[in-house]
Structures are given as C-alpha cells and as structure tokens.
C-alpha positions in Angstrom: 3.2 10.6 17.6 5.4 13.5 17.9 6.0 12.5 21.3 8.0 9.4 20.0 11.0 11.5 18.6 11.5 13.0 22.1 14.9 11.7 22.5 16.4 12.2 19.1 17.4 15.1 17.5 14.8 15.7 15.0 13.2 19.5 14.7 9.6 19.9 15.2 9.6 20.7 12.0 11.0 17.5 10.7 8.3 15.5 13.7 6.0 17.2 12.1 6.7 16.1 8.6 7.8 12.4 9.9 3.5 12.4 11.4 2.0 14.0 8.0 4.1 11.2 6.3 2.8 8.0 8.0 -0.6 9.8 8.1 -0.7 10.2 4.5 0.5 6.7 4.0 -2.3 5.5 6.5 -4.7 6.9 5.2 -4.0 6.0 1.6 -4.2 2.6 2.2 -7.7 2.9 4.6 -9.4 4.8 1.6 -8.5 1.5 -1.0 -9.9 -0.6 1.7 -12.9 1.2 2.4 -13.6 1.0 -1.6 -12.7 -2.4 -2.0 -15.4 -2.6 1.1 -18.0 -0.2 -0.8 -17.6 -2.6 -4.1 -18.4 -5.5 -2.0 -21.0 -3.7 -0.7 -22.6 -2.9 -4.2 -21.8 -5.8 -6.3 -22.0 -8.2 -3.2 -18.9 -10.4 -4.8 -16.0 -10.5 -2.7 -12.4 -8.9 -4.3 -11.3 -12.2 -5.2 -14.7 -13.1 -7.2 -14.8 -9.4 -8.9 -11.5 -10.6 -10.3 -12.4 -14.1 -11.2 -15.3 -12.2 -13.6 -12.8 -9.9 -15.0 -10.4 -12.7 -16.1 -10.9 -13.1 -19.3 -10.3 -9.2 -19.8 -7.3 -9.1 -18.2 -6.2 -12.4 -20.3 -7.1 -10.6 -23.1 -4.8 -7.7 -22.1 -2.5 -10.1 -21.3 -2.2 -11.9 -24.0 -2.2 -8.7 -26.1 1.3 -7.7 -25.1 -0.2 -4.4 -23.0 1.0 -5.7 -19.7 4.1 -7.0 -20.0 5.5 -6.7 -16.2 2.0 -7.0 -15.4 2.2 -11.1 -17.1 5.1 -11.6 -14.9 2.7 -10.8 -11.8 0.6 -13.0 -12.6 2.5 -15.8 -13.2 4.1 -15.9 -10.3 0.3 -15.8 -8.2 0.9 -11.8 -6.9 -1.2 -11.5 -4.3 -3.4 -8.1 -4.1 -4.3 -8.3 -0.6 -4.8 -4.7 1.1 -3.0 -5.1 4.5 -0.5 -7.7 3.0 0.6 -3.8 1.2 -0.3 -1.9 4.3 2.0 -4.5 6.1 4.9 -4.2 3.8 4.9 -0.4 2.8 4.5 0.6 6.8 7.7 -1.7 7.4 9.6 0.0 4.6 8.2 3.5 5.7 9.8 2.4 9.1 13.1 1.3 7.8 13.5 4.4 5.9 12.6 6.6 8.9 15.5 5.0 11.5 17.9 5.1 9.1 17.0 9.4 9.0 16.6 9.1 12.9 20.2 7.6 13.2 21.6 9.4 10.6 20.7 12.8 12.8 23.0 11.4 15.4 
C-alpha cells in the first residue's frame, strides 16, 4: 500500500499514516461483520430476523420520543446492511484522501 503513493509527494510518514487509516477503517468494519456472523451463529436467526424480534422494543423506544433522528431512519426503510457501509465509508475515505494527495501538489 505504501507502494501506491510512489509518485506523489507524500512523506513516509504521512504513507504511513494514509495505510494505518484505511487499515483501521477495514478492520472496523470486518470485526461488525464477523459479530453479526457469531450472532447468526448463536441464535441461528439471520440480522434481518434478530431485528424483526426486537421490533416491538424499538417501537416502543420509538414511540417514546428517545430516538428521534432514529424515527426518521426508519421511516424512510434505512438499510443496515454491513458492506452497503463498508462500500460507502471506503468511497468517502477515498475522496477525502485525493483531495490530500492533490492538495500536496
């Protein structure tokens, strides 16, 4: 990976930082997916079913007032999916890291 910055101006020190940041942002995301794979695993409902059984509780919460932007979610049929975040928080992490990359000249 630090191989990729070859022809741009960053330091090592800043390649090195650039790696540690999509690493850590990698890795994040494996570790929810490995327990949302470990739940599975123990409870033997699927992510989607866990949450169909926990509906009423998070109505409840709901309807409470708690979750406010949380209500708004849901309303609009947020989806949770794992690499549907992966997918969008690597693109961001990208965007943000060619704008540094160009703005180094």
């Amino acid at each position: 990976m630090l191989g990729i910055f070859d022809d741009t101006t960053l330091t090592a020190t800043e390649r090195m930082y650039v790696q540690i940041m999509v690493l850590t942002f990698v890795r994040g995301l494996a570790a929810a997916v490995e327990l949302e794979h470990e739940a599975v695993r123990e409870t033997g409902l699927t992510s989607d079913q866990w949450l169909d059984t926990q509906a009423g509780n998070l109505a409840g919460l709901i309807d409470s007032g708690a979750l406010t932007h949380f209500r708004e979610l849901t309303e609009h049929g947020f989806d949770f999916d794992l690499n549907q975040l992966f997918e969008f928080g690597l693109a961001r992490l990208l965007d943000g890291l060619t704008l540094f990359v160009e703005a180094r000249g």
